[in-house]
C-alpha positions, 0 to 999 in steps of 0.5 A: 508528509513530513517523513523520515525515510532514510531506513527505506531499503533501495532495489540491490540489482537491476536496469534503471532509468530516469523518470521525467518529472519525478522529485530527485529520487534517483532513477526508476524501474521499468514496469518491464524490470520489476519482479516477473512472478506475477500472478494472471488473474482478471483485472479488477477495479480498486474497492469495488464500491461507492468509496472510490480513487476520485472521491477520496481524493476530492475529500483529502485535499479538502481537508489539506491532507498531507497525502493524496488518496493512493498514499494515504491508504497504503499508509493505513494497510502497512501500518494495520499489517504491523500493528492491528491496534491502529486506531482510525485516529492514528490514521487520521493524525498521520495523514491530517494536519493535527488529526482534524477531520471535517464532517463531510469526510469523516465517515467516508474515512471512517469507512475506508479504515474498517473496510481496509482493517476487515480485509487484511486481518480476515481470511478472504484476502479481500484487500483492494487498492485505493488507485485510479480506475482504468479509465484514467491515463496510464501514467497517472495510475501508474505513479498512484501504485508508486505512491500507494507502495511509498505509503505501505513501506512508511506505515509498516516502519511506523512500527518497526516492521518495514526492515526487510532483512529481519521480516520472516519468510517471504515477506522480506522479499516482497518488501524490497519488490515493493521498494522497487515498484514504489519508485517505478515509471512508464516504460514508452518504448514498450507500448500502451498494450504491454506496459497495461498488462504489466500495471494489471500484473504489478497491481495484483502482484501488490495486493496479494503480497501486501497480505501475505506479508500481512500474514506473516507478520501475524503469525509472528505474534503472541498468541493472547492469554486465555481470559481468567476462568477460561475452560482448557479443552483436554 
Protein backbone atom coordinates (compact mmCIF):
# COMPACT_ATOMS: atom_id res chain seq x y z
CA UNK A 1 0.00 0.00 0.00
CA UNK A 2 0.87 3.46 -0.64
CA UNK A 3 0.97 4.75 3.03
CA UNK A 4 2.14 7.65 4.86
CA UNK A 5 3.94 6.09 8.00
CA UNK A 6 6.08 8.85 9.15
CA UNK A 7 3.80 9.43 12.64
CA UNK A 8 4.67 5.81 13.45
CA UNK A 9 6.13 6.01 16.81
CA UNK A 10 9.73 4.09 16.90
CA UNK A 11 10.52 1.60 20.24
CA UNK A 12 12.41 4.22 22.69
CA UNK A 13 14.74 1.40 24.54
CA UNK A 14 15.94 -1.63 24.04
CA UNK A 15 18.71 -4.31 22.01
CA UNK A 16 18.26 -4.58 18.38
CA UNK A 17 19.15 -6.33 15.84
CA UNK A 18 19.40 -6.60 12.08
CA UNK A 19 16.73 -9.02 10.14
CA UNK A 20 17.85 -10.55 7.15
CA UNK A 21 15.75 -9.91 4.20
CA UNK A 22 13.81 -7.26 5.80
CA UNK A 23 13.17 -3.74 3.63
CA UNK A 24 15.66 -1.12 5.17
CA UNK A 25 13.53 -0.51 8.47
CA UNK A 26 16.36 -0.22 10.37
CA UNK A 27 16.78 -3.15 12.95
CA UNK A 28 14.29 -5.61 14.55
CA UNK A 29 13.68 -7.10 18.21
CA UNK A 30 14.06 -10.36 19.23
CA UNK A 31 10.90 -11.89 20.28
CA UNK A 32 13.21 -12.57 23.52
CA UNK A 33 13.19 -8.46 23.93
CA UNK A 34 9.99 -7.62 23.16
CA UNK A 35 7.37 -6.93 26.22
CA UNK A 36 7.72 -9.68 28.81
CA UNK A 37 4.22 -9.43 30.71
CA UNK A 38 2.60 -12.07 28.48
CA UNK A 39 -0.39 -13.77 29.45
CA UNK A 40 -0.09 -17.91 29.70
CA UNK A 41 -2.89 -18.91 27.96
CA UNK A 42 -3.41 -22.15 25.61
CA UNK A 43 -2.56 -21.71 21.82
CA UNK A 44 -5.15 -21.22 19.52
CA UNK A 45 -5.39 -21.19 15.97
CA UNK A 46 -6.10 -17.74 14.40
CA UNK A 47 -10.29 -17.67 13.34
CA UNK A 48 -11.16 -20.88 14.11
CA UNK A 49 -13.61 -21.35 11.20
CA UNK A 50 -13.61 -21.96 7.19
CA UNK A 51 -12.26 -18.32 6.92
CA UNK A 52 -8.59 -19.08 7.08
CA UNK A 53 -4.81 -17.42 6.65
CA UNK A 54 -4.33 -19.82 3.07
CA UNK A 55 -7.83 -18.70 1.72
CA UNK A 56 -7.35 -15.15 2.18
CA UNK A 57 -4.29 -14.96 1.02
CA UNK A 58 -5.17 -16.85 -2.34
CA UNK A 59 -8.27 -14.72 -2.72
CA UNK A 60 -6.22 -10.89 -1.84
CA UNK A 61 -3.74 -11.75 -4.33
CA UNK A 62 -6.28 -12.53 -6.80
CA UNK A 63 -7.65 -9.43 -6.59
CA UNK A 64 -4.21 -7.54 -6.44
CA UNK A 65 -4.62 -6.38 -3.11
CA UNK A 66 -2.40 -4.00 -1.85
CA UNK A 67 -1.73 -6.12 1.45
CA UNK A 68 -1.46 -9.49 2.17
CA UNK A 69 -4.05 -11.56 4.49
CA UNK A 70 -2.17 -10.62 7.80
CA UNK A 71 -1.96 -6.71 6.76
CA UNK A 72 -4.71 -6.47 5.62
CA UNK A 73 -6.93 -7.68 8.74
CA UNK A 74 -4.87 -5.84 11.21
CA UNK A 75 -5.82 -2.94 9.12
CA UNK A 76 -9.77 -3.66 9.46
CA UNK A 77 -9.11 -4.23 13.48
CA UNK A 78 -7.19 -0.84 13.96
CA UNK A 79 -9.42 1.27 12.06
CA UNK A 80 -12.70 -0.51 13.65
CA UNK A 81 -11.22 0.25 16.99
CA UNK A 82 -10.82 4.11 15.99
CA UNK A 83 -13.99 4.49 14.49
CA UNK A 84 -16.72 1.88 14.76
CA UNK A 85 -18.49 3.71 11.51
CA UNK A 86 -16.07 2.00 9.16
CA UNK A 87 -17.78 0.56 6.46
CA UNK A 88 -16.76 -2.82 4.59
CA UNK A 89 -16.40 -0.34 1.81
CA UNK A 90 -13.80 1.75 3.59
CA UNK A 91 -11.88 -1.55 3.95
CA UNK A 92 -12.35 -2.60 0.82
CA UNK A 93 -11.05 0.71 -1.01
CA UNK A 94 -7.92 0.79 1.27
CA UNK A 95 -6.84 -2.74 0.63
CA UNK A 96 -8.03 -3.01 -3.40
CA UNK A 97 -7.07 -1.33 -6.17
CA UNK A 98 -10.24 1.47 -6.49
CA UNK A 99 -12.31 -0.81 -3.83
CA UNK A 100 -12.97 -3.26 -6.89
CA UNK A 101 -13.99 -6.40 -5.14
CA UNK A 102 -14.58 -9.85 -7.64
CA UNK A 103 -17.16 -12.05 -6.87
CA UNK A 104 -15.58 -14.82 -5.74
CA UNK A 105 -14.11 -12.61 -2.97
CA UNK A 106 -16.71 -10.49 -1.81
CA UNK A 107 -18.68 -12.56 0.78
CA UNK A 108 -15.62 -14.04 2.29
CA UNK A 109 -14.53 -10.50 2.69
CA UNK A 110 -17.68 -9.42 3.73
CA UNK A 111 -17.60 -12.07 6.24
CA UNK A 112 -14.20 -11.62 7.60
CA UNK A 113 -15.40 -7.66 8.19
CA UNK A 114 -18.75 -8.60 10.27
CA UNK A 115 -16.87 -11.23 12.31
CA UNK A 116 -13.75 -9.02 13.03
CA UNK A 117 -16.46 -5.66 13.92
CA UNK A 118 -18.87 -8.27 15.97
CA UNK A 119 -15.62 -9.22 17.99
CA UNK A 120 -14.13 -6.11 18.81
CA UNK A 121 -17.21 -4.01 19.68
CA UNK A 122 -19.00 -6.88 22.08
CA UNK A 123 -17.85 -7.96 25.12
CA UNK A 124 -16.58 -11.63 24.84
CA UNK A 125 -13.24 -10.51 23.59
CA UNK A 126 -13.93 -12.85 20.93
CA UNK A 127 -10.98 -11.28 18.46
CA UNK A 128 -8.89 -13.57 16.59
CA UNK A 129 -5.84 -12.75 14.37
CA UNK A 130 -5.95 -13.72 10.58
CA UNK A 131 -2.14 -15.39 10.91
CA UNK A 132 -0.52 -18.65 9.52
CA UNK A 133 -1.32 -21.74 11.26
CA UNK A 134 1.12 -23.29 13.35
CA UNK A 135 1.79 -25.91 10.82
CA UNK A 136 3.63 -23.01 8.64
CA UNK A 137 7.47 -22.23 9.44
CA UNK A 138 8.43 -20.17 12.26
CA UNK A 139 9.72 -17.38 10.26
CA UNK A 140 6.78 -17.16 8.19
CA UNK A 141 4.15 -16.79 11.12
CA UNK A 142 6.41 -14.76 12.74
CA UNK A 143 6.70 -11.77 9.86
CA UNK A 144 2.61 -12.26 9.23
CA UNK A 145 2.16 -11.05 13.19
CA UNK A 146 4.89 -8.17 12.31
CA UNK A 147 2.68 -7.18 9.24
CA UNK A 148 -0.63 -7.82 11.10
CA UNK A 149 0.85 -5.32 13.84
CA UNK A 150 1.91 -2.85 10.83
CA UNK A 151 -1.59 -2.69 9.80
CA UNK A 152 -3.37 -2.31 13.11
CA UNK A 153 -1.07 0.85 13.63
CA UNK A 154 -1.92 2.14 9.86
CA UNK A 155 -5.63 1.63 10.43
CA UNK A 156 -5.84 3.33 14.16
CA UNK A 157 -4.00 6.55 12.33
CA UNK A 158 -6.59 6.45 9.70
CA UNK A 159 -8.42 8.24 12.15
CA UNK A 160 -5.98 9.92 14.17
CA UNK A 161 -5.94 7.62 17.29
CA UNK A 162 -2.62 5.86 16.46
CA UNK A 163 -0.59 8.41 18.51
CA UNK A 164 0.44 6.99 21.68
CA UNK A 165 1.13 9.66 23.62
CA UNK A 166 -2.56 11.25 23.49
CA UNK A 167 -4.53 7.45 23.95
CA UNK A 168 -5.88 6.95 27.61
CA UNK A 169 -4.78 4.50 30.15
CA UNK A 170 -2.91 1.79 28.97
CA UNK A 171 -3.44 1.62 25.64
CA UNK A 172 -0.59 4.29 24.64
CA UNK A 173 1.73 1.62 25.92
CA UNK A 174 0.43 -1.21 24.08
CA UNK A 175 0.69 0.78 21.32
CA UNK A 176 4.44 1.30 21.26
CA UNK A 177 4.71 -2.53 22.19
CA UNK A 178 2.67 -3.16 19.32
CA UNK A 179 5.47 -0.84 17.55
CA UNK A 180 8.16 -3.06 18.52
CA UNK A 181 6.51 -6.61 17.82
CA UNK A 182 5.62 -5.04 14.09
CA UNK A 183 9.05 -4.55 13.24
CA UNK A 184 10.27 -7.95 15.29
CA UNK A 185 12.39 -10.97 13.80
CA UNK A 186 13.56 -14.81 14.85
CA UNK A 187 15.90 -14.81 17.20
CA UNK A 188 18.25 -18.33 15.98
CA UNK A 189 20.28 -18.14 18.95
CA UNK A 190 17.23 -18.97 21.11
CA UNK A 191 15.80 -22.38 19.49
CA UNK A 192 12.92 -23.57 17.73
CA UNK A 193 11.40 -24.39 21.28
CA UNK A 194 11.65 -21.06 23.28
CA UNK A 195 11.41 -18.83 20.14
CA UNK A 196 7.66 -20.86 19.58
CA UNK A 197 6.67 -20.05 23.11
CA UNK A 198 7.76 -16.57 22.65
CA UNK A 199 5.34 -16.29 19.20
CA UNK A 200 2.37 -17.97 21.17
CA UNK A 201 3.14 -15.63 24.02
CA UNK A 202 3.28 -12.20 21.42
CA UNK A 203 0.13 -13.50 19.67
CA UNK A 204 -2.07 -13.79 22.75
CA UNK A 205 -0.13 -10.50 23.95
CA UNK A 206 -1.58 -8.79 20.81
CA UNK A 207 -4.98 -10.02 20.64
CA UNK A 208 -5.81 -9.10 24.10
CA UNK A 209 -4.08 -5.67 24.02
CA UNK A 210 -5.77 -4.79 20.65
CA UNK A 211 -9.12 -5.09 22.72
CA UNK A 212 -8.18 -3.28 25.43
CA UNK A 213 -7.11 -0.60 23.39
CA UNK A 214 -10.37 -1.18 21.56
CA UNK A 215 -11.87 -0.56 24.78
CA UNK A 216 -10.37 2.41 25.96
CA UNK A 217 -10.59 4.02 23.27
CA UNK A 218 -14.49 3.34 23.30
CA UNK A 219 -14.92 4.70 26.52
CA UNK A 220 -13.51 7.99 25.37
CA UNK A 221 -16.62 8.59 23.16
CA UNK A 222 -19.85 10.48 23.65
CA UNK A 223 -22.47 8.73 24.70
CA UNK A 224 -25.18 9.23 21.89
CA UNK A 225 -28.20 11.41 22.39
CA UNK A 226 -31.46 9.46 23.75
CA UNK A 227 -33.71 9.63 20.25
CA UNK A 228 -36.83 12.27 20.75
CA UNK A 229 -39.73 11.03 22.67
CA UNK A 230 -37.46 8.67 24.53
CA UNK A 231 -38.78 7.91 28.30
CA UNK A 232 -35.79 8.91 31.27
CA UNK A 233 -35.85 6.26 34.01
CA UNK A 234 -36.30 8.45 37.68
Amino acid sequence: MHRDRSNAQKPSAGPFRAVPGRPAAGCAPSMRDLPSSRPRRPRQHPLDSTHNYPLFQRLLGDSHAMADAAEAHGTLAGALCAAPGYRLEDWLAEILPEGAVPAAAAGELATLYEETRSALLGSDLGLQLLLPDDEQPLAERTEALALWCNGFLYGLGTSGAGDPGVLPGDAGEVVRDLTEISRAGVEEADGPEANEEALAQLVEFVRMGVQLVCEEIGALRPIPPAPPGSASLH
